[in-house]
N, C-alpha and C positions, 0 to 999 in steps of 0.2 A: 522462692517464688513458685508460685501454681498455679496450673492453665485454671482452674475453676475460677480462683477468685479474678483473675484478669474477665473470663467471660461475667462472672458477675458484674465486674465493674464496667464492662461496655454495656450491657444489659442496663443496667441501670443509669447511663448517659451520663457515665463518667469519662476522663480523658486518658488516654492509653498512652504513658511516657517512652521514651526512645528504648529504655533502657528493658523495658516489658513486651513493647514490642521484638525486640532484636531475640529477646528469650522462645517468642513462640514462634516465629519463621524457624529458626535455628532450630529447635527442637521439632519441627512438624518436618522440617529439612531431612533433619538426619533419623526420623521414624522415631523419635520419643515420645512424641503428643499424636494422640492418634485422631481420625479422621471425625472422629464425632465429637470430639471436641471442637477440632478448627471447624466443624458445620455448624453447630454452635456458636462459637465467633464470628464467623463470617454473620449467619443470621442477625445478630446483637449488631454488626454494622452495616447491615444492611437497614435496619431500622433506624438505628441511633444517629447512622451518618460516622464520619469522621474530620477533625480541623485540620484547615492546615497542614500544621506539624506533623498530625501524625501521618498523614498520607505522605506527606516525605520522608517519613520515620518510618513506613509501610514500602515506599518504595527503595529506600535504599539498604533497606535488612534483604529485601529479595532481589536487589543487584549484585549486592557482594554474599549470595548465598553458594554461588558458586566462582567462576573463573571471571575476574574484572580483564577484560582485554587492554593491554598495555601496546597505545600504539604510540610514546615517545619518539622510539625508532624510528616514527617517519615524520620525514620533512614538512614543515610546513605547518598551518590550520587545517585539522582536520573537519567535514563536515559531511553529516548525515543527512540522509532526508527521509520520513517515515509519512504509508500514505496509510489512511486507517481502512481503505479499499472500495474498492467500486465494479463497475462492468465497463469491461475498458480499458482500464486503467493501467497502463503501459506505460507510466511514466519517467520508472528510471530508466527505458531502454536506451531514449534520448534523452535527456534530462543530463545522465550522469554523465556520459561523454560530453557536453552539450559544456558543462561546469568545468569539466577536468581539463578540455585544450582551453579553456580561458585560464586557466595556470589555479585551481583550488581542487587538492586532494582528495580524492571520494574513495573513504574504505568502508565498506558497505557489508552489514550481513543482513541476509535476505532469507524467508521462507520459502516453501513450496505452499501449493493453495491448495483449502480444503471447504469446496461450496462450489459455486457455478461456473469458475473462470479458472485458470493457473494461475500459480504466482509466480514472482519474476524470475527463481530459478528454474521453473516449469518453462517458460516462456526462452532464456535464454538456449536450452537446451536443443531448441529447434535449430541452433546451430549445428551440424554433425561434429561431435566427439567433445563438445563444450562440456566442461565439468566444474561445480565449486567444489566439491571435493579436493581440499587443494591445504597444503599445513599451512601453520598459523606464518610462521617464517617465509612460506611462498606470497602469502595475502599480504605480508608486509614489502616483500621484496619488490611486488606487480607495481603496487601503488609509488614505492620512492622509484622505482624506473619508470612508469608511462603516466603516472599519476592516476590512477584507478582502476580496483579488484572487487569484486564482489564475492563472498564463500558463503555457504551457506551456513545455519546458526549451530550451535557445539551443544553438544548435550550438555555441558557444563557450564552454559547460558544462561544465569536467571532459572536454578532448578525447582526453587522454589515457586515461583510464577507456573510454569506447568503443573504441579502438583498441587497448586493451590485453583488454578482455571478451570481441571479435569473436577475439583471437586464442587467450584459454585457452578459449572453446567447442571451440577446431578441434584443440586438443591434448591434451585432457582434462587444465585442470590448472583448470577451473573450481574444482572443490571444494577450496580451503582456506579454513580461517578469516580468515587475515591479508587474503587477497586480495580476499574476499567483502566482509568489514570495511568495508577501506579502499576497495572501487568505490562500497559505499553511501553511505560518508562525506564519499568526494569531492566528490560531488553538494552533498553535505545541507552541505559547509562553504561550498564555492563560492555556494550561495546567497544566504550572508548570514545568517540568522538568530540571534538572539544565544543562544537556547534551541533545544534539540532532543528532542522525546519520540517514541519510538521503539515501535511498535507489529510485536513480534515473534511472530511465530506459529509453531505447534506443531501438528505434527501429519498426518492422510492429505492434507491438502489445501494444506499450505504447502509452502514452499521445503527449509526444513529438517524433518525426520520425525518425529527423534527428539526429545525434552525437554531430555534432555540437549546435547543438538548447540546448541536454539535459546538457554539458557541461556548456553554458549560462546562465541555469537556476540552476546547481547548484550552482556554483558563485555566483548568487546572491542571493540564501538561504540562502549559507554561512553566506557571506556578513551581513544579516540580524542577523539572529542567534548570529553570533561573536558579530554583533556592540548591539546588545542587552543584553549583557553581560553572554550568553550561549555559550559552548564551543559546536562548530557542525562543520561535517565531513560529507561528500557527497560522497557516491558511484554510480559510472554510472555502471551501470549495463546489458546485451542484453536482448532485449526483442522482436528479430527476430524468436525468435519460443518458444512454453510455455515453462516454467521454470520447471523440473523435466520430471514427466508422464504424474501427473495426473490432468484434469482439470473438475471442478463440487465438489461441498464442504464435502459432505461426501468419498469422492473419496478421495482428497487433505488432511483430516484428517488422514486419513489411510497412505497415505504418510509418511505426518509428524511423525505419529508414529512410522515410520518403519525407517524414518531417526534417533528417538530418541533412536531406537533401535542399531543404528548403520548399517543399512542396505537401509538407501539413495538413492538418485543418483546422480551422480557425481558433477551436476553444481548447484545442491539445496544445496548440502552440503558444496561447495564452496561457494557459498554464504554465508550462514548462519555461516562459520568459519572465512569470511572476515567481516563482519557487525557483530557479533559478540567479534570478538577480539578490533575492535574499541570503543566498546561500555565497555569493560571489562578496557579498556587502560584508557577511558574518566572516566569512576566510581573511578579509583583508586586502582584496585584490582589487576592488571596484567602492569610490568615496559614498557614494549612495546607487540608488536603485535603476536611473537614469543611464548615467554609465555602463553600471554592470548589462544592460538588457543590448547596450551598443556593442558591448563587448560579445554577447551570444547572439548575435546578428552575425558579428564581423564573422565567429568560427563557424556558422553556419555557412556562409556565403565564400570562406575562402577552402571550404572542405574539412577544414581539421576535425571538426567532430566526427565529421564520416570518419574519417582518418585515426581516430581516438579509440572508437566504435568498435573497428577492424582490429586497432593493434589490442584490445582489450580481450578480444575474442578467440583472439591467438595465444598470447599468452596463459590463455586457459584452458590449451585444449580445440579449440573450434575454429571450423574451418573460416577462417576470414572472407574468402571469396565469395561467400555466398552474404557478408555485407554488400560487395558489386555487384552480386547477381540474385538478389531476392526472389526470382523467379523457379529459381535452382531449392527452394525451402521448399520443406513438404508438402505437399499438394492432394489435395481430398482428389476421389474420381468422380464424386456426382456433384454437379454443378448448378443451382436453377434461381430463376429469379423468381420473389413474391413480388405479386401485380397487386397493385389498391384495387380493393373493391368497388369506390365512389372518389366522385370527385371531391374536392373540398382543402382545407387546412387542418395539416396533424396539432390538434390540438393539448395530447396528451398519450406520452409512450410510457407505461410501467415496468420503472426502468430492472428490476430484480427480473421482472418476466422472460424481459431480454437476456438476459444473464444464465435463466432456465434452460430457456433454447440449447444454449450452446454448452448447457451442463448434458442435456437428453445426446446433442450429437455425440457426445465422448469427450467435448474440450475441459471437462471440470472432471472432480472429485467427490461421488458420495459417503466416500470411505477413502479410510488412511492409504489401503490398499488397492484400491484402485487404480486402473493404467489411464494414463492421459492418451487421448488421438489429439494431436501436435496440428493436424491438418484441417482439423472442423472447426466450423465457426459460421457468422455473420458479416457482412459488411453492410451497412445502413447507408440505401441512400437519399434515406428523408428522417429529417429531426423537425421537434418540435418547431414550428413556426411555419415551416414551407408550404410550400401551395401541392395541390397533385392533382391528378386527371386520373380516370377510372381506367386502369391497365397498367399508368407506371410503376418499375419496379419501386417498390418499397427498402428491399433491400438484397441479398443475393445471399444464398444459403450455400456452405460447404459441408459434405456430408459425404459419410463411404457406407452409408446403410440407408437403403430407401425406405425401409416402414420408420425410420428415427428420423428420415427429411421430415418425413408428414406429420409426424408428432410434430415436431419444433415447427414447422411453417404453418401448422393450427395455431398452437399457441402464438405463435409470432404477432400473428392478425389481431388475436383478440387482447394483446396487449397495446395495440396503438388507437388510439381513439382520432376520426377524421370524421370535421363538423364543415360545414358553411359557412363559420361565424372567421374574421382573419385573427389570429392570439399572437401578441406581444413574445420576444422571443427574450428570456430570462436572464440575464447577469449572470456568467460564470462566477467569478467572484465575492462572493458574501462577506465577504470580512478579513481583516488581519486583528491575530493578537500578539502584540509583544510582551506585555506584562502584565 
């Protein structure tokens, strides 16, 4: 077999069998096919597209390209939840406690973020002394004792997926469907999970923009997912403006806890009781979706998730107390609030804008190497639809560098649009895909 004639034949809009496939992951894996070949390839499917098959034949040569995580060892249905990312988006913070006191296992590997926001090992860390860093036998041990661990992902995770991702950035064949698919799915099979719920978002602030697009691509997760003998479920989700308040990672913790508390906000909590109840339905713990959402009531309202939260944070390192005391999480020194310009109705926030912001304070990442400030961010306290008057706060900026307030509280401004006219406030929810 040889990589040339396999690129001829994608070239030429032919079908790429399992068997040819698994030959050039394998080979570009282990440095035998070199880089301008698989640009070549990738190119040819980028144009050609791929069926089906092969995108599952694409996604599972690069999940067993490395370490398949074997979680038998633990009790139970296991279930994951993967979000494709947003500003905001805080979701496993309470989510995953939220699931695990309702009695369904969450063994979870997570990244760190690299763009506007953290990610939710970023974001856990605002715990003092929290660590995924943690062996494979601890992540199993966390979860059959409190029923969920989070570690961060192994270099031996889908290695082919990094080394194929690093090369379509540098040739623009990032954007296709099959490719995108099958990098997220690598991950999400290699880790083990026996369920997959997929939280896909839509909109100025996600991945994908358009509705249409995010719809496309959960389909074909699914797609994946199902034909790989995981049962997975896709939520499209808005991502036209951040998701709750707050955005910047010890801000977003504080959130979360105040959702675990029972004191949320409206469309984080809908989230988190729709993703959620599928997640509770796919475990085995809840007959349909009804149930299960009664059931993340019940643990919300008799504390156990707090309770879940706390013991989850300990077990890994992190001071638990500061789940009771949020106040006690790191805290920025400059504090101010943005006033509205005019009176009117927010008609339209660009929602990646907002996401800026709190990349300029320090709370994101422009580089791999980069330090997170834990302590910066936004809190939003006007979303699309609301009414304002010329003075109120907009939203309230944390910051430990005053020439970076004023960057970000410019840009802040000019990402919210406020008219006269009164605008319809949007459907969190766009869609479910099972199959």
């Amino acid at each position: 077999m040889r990589m040339y004639d396999l690129i001829m034949k994608k070239r030429n809009g032919g079908t790429l069998r399992d068997e040819e496939i698994n030959f050039m992951i394998k080979g570009y894996t282990e440095g035998e096919i070199p880089d301008y070949q698989i640009s070549a390839m990738m190119m040819a499917i980028y144009f050609q597209g791929m069926n089906q098959a092969e995108t599952l034949a694409l996604t599972m040569a690069m999940a067993k390209s490395g370490d398949m995580l074997d979680l038998s060892g633990i009790h139970g249905i296991k279930v994951d939840k993967h979000s494709t990312g947003g500003v905001g988006d805080k979701t496993s913070l309470a989510l995953t406690p939220m699931v695990a006191a309702a009695g369904v296992t969450v063994a979870k590997m997570s990244g760190r973020g690299l763009g506007h926001t953290g990610g939710t090992i970023d974001k856990l860390e605002s715990f003092t002394g929290f660590s995924t860093a943690i062996s494979e036998q601890q992540f199993k041990d966390n979860v059959n004792r409190i029923g969920i661990s989070i570690m961060g992902q192994t270099a031996d995770l889908a290695p082919a997926d990094k080394k194929l991702y690093a090369l379509r950035d540098v040739t623009a064949t990032v954007d296709n469907m099959s490719l995108i698919a099958s990098s997220i799915m690598s991950k999400k099979l290699a880790a083990g999970a026996d369920a997959i719920v997929l939280d896909v978002k839509t909109g100025s602030g996600a991945f994908m923009k358009q509705e249409a697009d995010s719809f496309a691509l959960a389909q074909e997760m699914v797609r994946i997912g199902n034909g790989a003998g995981r049962k997975t479920i896709a939520v499209i989700s808005d991502m036209d403006q951040p998701l709750g308040y707050a955005v910047g990672n010890a801000l977003e913790v504080k959130e979360a806890i105040d959702t675990l508390k029972g004191n949320g906000p409206k469309d984080f909590v809908e989230l988190c009781m729709t993703l959620g109840s599928y997640m509770l339905v796919a475990g085995g713990i809840a007959p349909n979706r009804e149930d299960a959402e009664k059931l993340l009531a019940d643990v919300i309202e008799n504390g156990s998730a707090l309770e879940k939260l706390a013991a989850f944070v300990s077990a890994q390192g992190g001071d638990k107390e500061l789940v009771y005391h949020p106040e006690k999480l790191p805290q920025a020194s400059l504090i101010q609030e943005i006033a509205s310009p005019t009176d009117g109705f927010v008609q339209k926030i660009i929602c990646d804008e907002i996401g800026i912001c709190s990349l300029i304070l320090g709370g994101g990442r422009e580089t791999k190497e980069s330090e997170i400030d834990l302590s910066v961010g936004l809190v939003l306290h006007k979303k699309v639809g609301d009414a304002v008057k010329k003075g109120d706060s907009l939203a309230t900026i944390y910051a430990n560098d005053a020439e970076k307030l004023e960057i970000a509280k410019e840009r802040f401004l000019n990402a919210y649009t406020i008219d006269q006219n009164p605008v319809e406030k949007k459907p969190l929810i766009k869609g479910i895909v099972i199959e």
